[in-house]
C-alpha positions in Angstrom: 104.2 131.7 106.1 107.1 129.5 105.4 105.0 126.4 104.8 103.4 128.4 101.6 107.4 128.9 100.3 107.8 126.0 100.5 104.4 124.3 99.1 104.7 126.7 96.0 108.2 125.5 95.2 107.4 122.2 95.3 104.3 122.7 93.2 105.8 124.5 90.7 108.5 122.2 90.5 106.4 118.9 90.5 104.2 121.0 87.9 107.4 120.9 85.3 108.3 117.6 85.6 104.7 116.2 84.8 104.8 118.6 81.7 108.2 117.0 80.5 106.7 113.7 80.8 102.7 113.8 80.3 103.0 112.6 76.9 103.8 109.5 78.7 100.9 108.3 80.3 99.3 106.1 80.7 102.3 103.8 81.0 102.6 100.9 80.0 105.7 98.8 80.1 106.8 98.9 75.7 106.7 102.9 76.7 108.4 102.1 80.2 111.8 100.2 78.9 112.4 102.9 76.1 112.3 106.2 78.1 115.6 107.9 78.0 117.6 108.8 80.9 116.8 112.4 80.2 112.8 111.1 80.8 113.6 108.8 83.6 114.7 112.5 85.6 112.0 113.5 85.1 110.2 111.1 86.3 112.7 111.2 89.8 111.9 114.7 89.5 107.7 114.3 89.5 108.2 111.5 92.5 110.5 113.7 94.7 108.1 116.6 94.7 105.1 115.3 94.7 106.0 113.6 97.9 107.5 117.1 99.4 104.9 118.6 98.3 102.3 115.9 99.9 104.7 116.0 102.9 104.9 119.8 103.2 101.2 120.3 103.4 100.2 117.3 105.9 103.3 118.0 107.9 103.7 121.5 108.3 100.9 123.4 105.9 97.7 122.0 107.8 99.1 121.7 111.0 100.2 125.7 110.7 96.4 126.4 109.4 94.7 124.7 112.1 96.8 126.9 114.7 96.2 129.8 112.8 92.2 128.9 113.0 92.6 128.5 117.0 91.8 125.1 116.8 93.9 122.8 119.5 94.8 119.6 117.0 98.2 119.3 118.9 97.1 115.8 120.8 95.1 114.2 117.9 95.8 112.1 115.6 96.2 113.0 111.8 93.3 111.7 110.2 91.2 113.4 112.9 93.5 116.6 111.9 92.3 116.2 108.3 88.7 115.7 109.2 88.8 119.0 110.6 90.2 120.5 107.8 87.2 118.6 105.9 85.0 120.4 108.5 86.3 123.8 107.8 86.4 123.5 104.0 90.0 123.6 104.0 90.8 120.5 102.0 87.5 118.6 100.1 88.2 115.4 101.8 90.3 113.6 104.5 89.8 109.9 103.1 91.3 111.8 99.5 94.4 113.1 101.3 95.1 109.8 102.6 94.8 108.1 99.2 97.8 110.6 98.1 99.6 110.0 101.0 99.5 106.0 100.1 100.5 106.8 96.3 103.3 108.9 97.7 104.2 105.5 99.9 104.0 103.6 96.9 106.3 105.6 94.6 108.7 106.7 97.2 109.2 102.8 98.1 109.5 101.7 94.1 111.7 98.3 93.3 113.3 99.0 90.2 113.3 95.6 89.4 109.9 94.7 89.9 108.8 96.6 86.0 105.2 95.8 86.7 104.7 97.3 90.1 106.9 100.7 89.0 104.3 101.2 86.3 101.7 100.8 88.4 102.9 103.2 90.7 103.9 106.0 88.2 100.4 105.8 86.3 98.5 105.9 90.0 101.5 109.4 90.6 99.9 110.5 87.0 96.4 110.3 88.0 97.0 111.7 91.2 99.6 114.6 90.9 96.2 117.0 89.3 94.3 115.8 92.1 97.3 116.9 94.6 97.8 120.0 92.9 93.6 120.9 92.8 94.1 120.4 96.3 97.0 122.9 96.6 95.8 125.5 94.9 92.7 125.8 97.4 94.0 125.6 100.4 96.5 128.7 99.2 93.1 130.3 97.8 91.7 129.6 101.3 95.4 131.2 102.9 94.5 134.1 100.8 90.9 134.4 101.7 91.0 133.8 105.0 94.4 135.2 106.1 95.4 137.4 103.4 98.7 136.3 102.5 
């Protein structure tokens, strides 16, 4: 399945980035101003895929599942999509995956200018890219399991 491709690259590459630049959080604006531009790449690094990565699975992953299960999600709405993945045990909880789908909205629509809000955004990214990846590596357990690839 494509959507696995592409999930594991951006996992694995999100995965890097936070291990560059772990040592960092929490943030706090003294630790902010002094990170080198070297840092700061990372940081672009940990935004982009954690947002592909977010994208990948509620846009194509779950979507591919739920077709695979036989389950006819084409006319309903996403959250109702991600209840039934709650339902099946796919994902542990819908209201969850939309909490990382607003973090990604907040970091993907930063103000570089606006210091406070950017650390705000990148220690909420922190807290959440485990919870993202948890998430991952389930759903490709439950691939496995349940499809066997």
């Amino acid at each position: 399945m494509e959507a696995v491709q592409l999930c594991t690259i951006h996992s694995e590459r999100m995965s890097f980035a936070w291990g560059k630049i772990k040592m960092h959080f929490p943030l706090d604006k003294e630790r902010y101003v002094h990170l080198q531009p070297e840092e700061l790449s990372y940081f672009d690094q940990l935004i982009f895929r954690f947002s592909k990565l977010q994208d990948s699975m509620g846009g194509k992953l779950f979507p591919a599942i739920l077709e695979n299960l036989g389950e006819d999600v084409r006319e309903l709405p996403f959250i109702d999509r991600l209840t039934k993945l709650e339902e099946l045990n796919v994902i542990p909880s819908a209201d969850e995956w939309m909490v990382l789908r607003e973090t990604r909205n907040i970091v993907t629509h930063e103000y570089p200018f606006v210091t406070e809000e950017v650390i705000e955004g990148l220690n909420l990214l922190g807290k959440h890219c485990k919870v993202i990846l948890d998430i991952w590596f389930d759903v490709r357990n439950f691939i496995k399991t349940r499809f066997g690839s």
